[in-house]
VOGU-3710 file (C-alpha; in Angstrom, 3 decimals, decimal comma):
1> xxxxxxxxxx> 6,574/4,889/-133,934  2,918/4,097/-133,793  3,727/0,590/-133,338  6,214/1,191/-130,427  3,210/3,524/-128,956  1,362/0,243/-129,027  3,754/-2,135/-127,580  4,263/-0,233/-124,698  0,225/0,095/-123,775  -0,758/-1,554/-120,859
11> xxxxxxxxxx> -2,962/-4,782/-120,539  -5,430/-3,337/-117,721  -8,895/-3,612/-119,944  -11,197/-0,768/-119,236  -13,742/-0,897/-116,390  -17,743/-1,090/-117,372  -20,288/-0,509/-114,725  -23,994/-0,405/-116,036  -23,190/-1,559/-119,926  -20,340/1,611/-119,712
21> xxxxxxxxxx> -17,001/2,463/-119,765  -15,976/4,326/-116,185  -13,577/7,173/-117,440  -10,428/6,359/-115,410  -6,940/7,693/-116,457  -3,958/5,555/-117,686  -1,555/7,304/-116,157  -1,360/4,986/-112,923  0,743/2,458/-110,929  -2,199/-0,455/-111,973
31> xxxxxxxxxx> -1,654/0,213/-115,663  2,018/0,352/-114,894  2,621/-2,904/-113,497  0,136/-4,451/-116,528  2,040/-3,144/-118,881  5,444/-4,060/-120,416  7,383/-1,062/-119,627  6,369/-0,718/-116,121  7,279/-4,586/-115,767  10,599/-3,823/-116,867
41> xxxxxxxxxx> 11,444/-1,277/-114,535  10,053/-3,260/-111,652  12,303/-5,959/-112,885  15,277/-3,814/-113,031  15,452/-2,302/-109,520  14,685/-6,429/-109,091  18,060/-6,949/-110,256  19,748/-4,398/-107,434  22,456/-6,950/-106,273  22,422/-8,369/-102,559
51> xxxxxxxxxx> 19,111/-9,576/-100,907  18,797/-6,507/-98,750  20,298/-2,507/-99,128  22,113/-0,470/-96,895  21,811/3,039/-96,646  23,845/4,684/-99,457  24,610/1,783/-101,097  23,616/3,426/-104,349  21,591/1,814/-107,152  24,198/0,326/-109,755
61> xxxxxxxxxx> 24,827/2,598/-112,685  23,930/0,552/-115,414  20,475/0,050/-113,769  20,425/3,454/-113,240  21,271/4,104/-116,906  18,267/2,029/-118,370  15,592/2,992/-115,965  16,268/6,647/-116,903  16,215/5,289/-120,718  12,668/3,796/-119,809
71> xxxxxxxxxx> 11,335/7,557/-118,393  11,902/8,282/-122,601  9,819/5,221/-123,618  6,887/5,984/-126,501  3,161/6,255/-125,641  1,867/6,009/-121,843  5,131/3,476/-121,650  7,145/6,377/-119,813  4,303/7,208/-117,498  4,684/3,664/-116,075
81> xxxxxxxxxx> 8,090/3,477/-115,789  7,955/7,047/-113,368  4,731/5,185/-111,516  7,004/2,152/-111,163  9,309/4,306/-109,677  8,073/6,901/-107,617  6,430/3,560/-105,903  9,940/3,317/-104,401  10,585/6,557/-103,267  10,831/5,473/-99,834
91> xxxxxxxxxx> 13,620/3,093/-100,913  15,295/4,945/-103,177  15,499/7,643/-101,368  17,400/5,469/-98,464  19,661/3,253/-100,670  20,371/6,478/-103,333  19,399/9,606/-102,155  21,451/12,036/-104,352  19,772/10,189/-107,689  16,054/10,152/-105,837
101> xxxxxxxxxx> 16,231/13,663/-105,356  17,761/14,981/-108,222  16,056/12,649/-111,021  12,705/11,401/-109,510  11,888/14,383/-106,750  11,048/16,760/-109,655  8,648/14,731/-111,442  6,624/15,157/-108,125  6,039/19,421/-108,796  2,265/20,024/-109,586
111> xxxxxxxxxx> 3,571/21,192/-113,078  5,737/18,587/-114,088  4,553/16,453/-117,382  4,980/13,192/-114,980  3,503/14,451/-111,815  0,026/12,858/-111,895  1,781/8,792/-112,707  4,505/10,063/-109,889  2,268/10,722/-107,318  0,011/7,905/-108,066
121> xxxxxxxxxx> 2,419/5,343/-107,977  4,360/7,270/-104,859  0,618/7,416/-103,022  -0,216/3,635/-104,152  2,895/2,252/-102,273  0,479/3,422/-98,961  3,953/3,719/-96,927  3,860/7,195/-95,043  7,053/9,064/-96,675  10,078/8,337/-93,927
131> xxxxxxxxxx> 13,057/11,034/-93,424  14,228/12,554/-95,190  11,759/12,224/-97,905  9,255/13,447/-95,828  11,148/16,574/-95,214  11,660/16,771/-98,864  7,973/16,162/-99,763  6,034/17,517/-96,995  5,719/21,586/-99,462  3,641/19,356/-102,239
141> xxxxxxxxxx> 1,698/17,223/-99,245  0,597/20,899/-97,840  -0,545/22,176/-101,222  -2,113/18,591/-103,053  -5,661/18,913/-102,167  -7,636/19,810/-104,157  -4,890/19,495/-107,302  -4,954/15,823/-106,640  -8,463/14,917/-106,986  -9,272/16,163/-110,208
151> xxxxxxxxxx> -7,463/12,933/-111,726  -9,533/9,869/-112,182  -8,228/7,739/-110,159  -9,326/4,889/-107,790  -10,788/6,942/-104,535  -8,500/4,292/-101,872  -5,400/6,436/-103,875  -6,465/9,809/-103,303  -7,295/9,498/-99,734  -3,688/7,978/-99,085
161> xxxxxxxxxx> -2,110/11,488/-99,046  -4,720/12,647/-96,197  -3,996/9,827/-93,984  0,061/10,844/-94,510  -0,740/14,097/-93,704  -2,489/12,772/-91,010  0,334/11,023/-89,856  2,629/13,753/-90,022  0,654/15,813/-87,459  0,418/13,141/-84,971
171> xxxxxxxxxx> 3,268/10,969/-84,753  6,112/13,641/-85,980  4,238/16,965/-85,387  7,599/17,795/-83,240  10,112/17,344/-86,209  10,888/18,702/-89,226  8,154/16,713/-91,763  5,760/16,758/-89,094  2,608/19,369/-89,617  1,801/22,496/-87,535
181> xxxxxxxxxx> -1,830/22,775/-85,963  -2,335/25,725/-88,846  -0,730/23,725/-91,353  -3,294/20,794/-90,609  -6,559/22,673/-90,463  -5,380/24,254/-93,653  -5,013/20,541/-95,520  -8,331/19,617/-94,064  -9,929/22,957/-95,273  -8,596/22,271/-99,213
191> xxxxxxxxxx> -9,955/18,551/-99,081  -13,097/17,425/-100,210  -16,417/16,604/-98,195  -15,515/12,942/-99,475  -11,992/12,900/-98,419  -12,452/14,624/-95,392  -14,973/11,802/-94,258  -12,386/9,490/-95,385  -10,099/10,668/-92,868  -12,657/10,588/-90,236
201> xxxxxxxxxx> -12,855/6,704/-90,812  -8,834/7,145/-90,899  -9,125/8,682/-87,422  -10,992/6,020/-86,201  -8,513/3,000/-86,692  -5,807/5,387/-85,567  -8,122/5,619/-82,004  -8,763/1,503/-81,907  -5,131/0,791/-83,179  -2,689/2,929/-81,289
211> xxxxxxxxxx> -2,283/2,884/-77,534  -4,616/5,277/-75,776  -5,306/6,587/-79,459  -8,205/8,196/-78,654  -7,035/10,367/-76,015  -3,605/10,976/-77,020  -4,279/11,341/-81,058  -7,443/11,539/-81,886  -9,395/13,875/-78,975  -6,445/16,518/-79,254
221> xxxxxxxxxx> -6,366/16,329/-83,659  -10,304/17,096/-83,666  -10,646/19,867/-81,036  -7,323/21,870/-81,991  -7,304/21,013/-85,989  -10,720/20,107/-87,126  -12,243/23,633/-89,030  -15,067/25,083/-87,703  -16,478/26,753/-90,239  -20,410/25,471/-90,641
231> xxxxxxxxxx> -19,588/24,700/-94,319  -17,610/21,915/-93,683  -20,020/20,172/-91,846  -22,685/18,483/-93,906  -24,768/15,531/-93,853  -22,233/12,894/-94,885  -20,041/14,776/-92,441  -22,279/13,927/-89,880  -22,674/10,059/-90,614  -19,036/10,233/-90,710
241> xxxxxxxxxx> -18,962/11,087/-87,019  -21,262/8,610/-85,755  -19,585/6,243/-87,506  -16,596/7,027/-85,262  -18,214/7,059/-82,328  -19,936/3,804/-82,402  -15,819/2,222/-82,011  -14,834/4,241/-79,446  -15,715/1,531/-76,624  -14,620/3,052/-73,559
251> xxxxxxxxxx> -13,853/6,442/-74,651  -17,433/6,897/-76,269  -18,061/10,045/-73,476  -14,701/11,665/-74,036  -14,774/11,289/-77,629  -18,326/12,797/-78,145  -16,918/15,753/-75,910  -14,827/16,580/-78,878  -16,991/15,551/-81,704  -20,329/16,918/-81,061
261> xxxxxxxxxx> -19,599/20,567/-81,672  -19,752/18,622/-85,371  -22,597/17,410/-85,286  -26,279/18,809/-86,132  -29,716/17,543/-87,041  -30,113/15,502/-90,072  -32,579/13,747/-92,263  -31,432/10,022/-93,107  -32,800/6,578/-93,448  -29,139/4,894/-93,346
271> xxxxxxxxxx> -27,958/6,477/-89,920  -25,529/4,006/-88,368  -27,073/3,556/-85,303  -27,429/-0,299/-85,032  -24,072/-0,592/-83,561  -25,335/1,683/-80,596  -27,502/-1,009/-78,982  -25,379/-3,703/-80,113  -23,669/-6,231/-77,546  -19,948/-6,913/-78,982
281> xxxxxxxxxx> -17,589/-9,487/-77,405  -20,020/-10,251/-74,504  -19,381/-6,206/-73,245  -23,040/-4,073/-73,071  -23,962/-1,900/-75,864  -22,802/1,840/-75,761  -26,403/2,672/-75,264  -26,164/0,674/-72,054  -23,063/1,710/-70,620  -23,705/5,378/-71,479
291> xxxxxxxxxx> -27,494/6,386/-71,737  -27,345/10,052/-71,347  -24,059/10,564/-73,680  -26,166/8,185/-76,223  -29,156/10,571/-75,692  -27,440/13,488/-76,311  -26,161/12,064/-79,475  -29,833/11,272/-80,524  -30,819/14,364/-79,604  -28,366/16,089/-81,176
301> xxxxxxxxxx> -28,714/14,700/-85,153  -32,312/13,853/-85,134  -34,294/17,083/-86,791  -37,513/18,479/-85,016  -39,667/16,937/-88,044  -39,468/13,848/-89,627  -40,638/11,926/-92,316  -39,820/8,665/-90,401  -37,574/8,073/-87,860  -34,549/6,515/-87,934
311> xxxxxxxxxx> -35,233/2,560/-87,463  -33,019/1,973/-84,962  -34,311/4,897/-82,513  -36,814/2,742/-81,306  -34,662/0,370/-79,648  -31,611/3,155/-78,591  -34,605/4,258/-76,109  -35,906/1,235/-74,646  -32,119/0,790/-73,914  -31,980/3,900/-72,420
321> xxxxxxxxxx> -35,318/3,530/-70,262  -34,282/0,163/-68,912  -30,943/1,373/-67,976  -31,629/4,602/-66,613  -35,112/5,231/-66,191  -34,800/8,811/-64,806  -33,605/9,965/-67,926  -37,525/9,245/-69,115  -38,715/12,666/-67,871  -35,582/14,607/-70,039
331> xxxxxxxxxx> -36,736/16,822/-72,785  -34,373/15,524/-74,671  -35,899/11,916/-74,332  -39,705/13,468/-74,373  -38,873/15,112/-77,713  -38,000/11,834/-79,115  -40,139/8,902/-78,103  -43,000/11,413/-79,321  -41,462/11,541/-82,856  -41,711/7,414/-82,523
341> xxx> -45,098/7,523/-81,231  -45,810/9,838/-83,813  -44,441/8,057/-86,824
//
């Protein structure tokens, strides 16, 4: 037995950082695919005949048969054959639905002995769940945060099931898997400040990416979703939003409409404001194209006292005096120049 508990450990060494081992759990798709069990079942759903599935084509019994064998395998060996597996759901669940969902869908319930390697190796395939396992999984999506991050996993894991979520609520909000204003504000509300500001970054590819994605996804998710309580919105919160803004090109004004109720004054050396009197692609700096919407922003996340300012202030309002000099005699701009002076 202890032998067979050996064979089936996985290769994936430890991680050190600093001279020490990082505490990270076994129980994932990485260890799974390093290890011999979890290369087995990949190879066996390998072996599905024909070089592409149809719907309902059903996963050959025999297969079937010995993958189930491998969920029985000693040691962490039957963690990565569920990780291995689950990493297919969206498959599965097209070419053999009745087996997905009545052998694999279980191991997904928050008290199932496989659920952590399930949804790590479901999460770690980074394909948004497609009907009707979206449908199917959408109860668990609603109610993983916080279970999900107490495992130690690698963070770009975790924040997978917020961008689905995510995804859910904008591009199927009007089906059955898609999420309910209430239903999204409540996910956002369990998260963590770190995941949360994950999805802000998430938010901002979906705004460069998708056609008018600022105004059709983005603007409408923050101002009808986003909670308002003031304890979700904290320092790294804030950095998180200016990090946002500073893509949104064009949409900078419309963008900030929605975003600054977020925003208030904080101390930082690190605030990302380089990009805001940056030239990209040969087009003028945000800064230049919008001077007042820029000074607000200042305005807004820069405290009354400081211990320095932030380095890039300088330069956002020398920007803003050369391209709008009226904006010189605003409080707004008085209040901050002296802080530079001052410093």
């Amino acid at each position: 037995m202890t032998a067979g508990v050996d064979a089936a450990r996985s290769g994936l060494d430890e991680v050190w950082q600093g001279g020490k081992v990082v505490q990270r759990s076994r129980r994932t798709y990485n260890h799974a695919i390093n290890g011999p069990i979890g290369m087995c079942a990949d190879a066996l759903f390998r072996a599905v005949p024909g070089e592409r599935q149809e719907a309902g084509s059903l996963i050959p019994a025999p297969i079937k048969s010995r993958i189930e064998r491998l969920f029985s395998a000693p040691g962490e060996g039957s963690d990565h054959a569920v990780s291995v597996a689950c990493n297919k759901l969206n498959w599965l669940m097209y070419v053999d639905p009745t087996w997905t969902t009545e052998r694999l869908l279980p191991m997904l319930a928050f008290d199932h002995p496989k659920s952590e390697p399930a949804w790590n190796g479901f999460l770690y395939s980074g394909r948004a769940p497609l009907t009707p396992l979206a449908a199917a999984v959408k109860p668990l999506l609603l109610r993983i945060y916080p279970w999900i991050e107490r495992f130690s996993w690698e963070r770009e894991v975790s924040k997978v099931a917020a961008q689905w979520l995510g995804h859910m609520r904008i591009t199927v909000h009007d089906q059955e898997q898609g999420l309910s204003q209430v239903e999204m504000r409540s996910a956002l509300r369990a998260m963590s400040d770190e995941t949360r500001n994950q999805f802000i970054f998430w938010l901002g590819l979906v705004g460069q990416k998708k056609e008018n994605g600022w105004v059709k996804h983005v603007i409408p998710l923050i101002n009808d979703d986003w909670p308002r309580e003031r304890q979700f919105t904290t320092s790294a919160s804030v950095k998180a939003w200016v990090a946002l803004l500073d893509d949104t090109g064009d949409s900078f004004p419309l963008v900030y409409e929605a975003v600054k109720k977020f925003l208030v004054p904080i101390e930082a050396d690190d605030h990302p404001f380089y990009r805001f009197t940056r030239e990209i692609s040969d087009e003028k700096s945000l800064t230049a194209q919008f001077p007042e919407v820029t000074l607000d922003l200042m305005n807004r996340v820069i405290p009354q006292v400081l211990t320095r300012p932030p380095y890039e202030l300088p330069k956002v309002l020398a920007v803003i005096a050369e391209t709008k000099p009226d904006l010189m005699s605003d409080p707004r701009y008085l209040r901050l120049i002296d802080l530079v002076e001052r410093s």
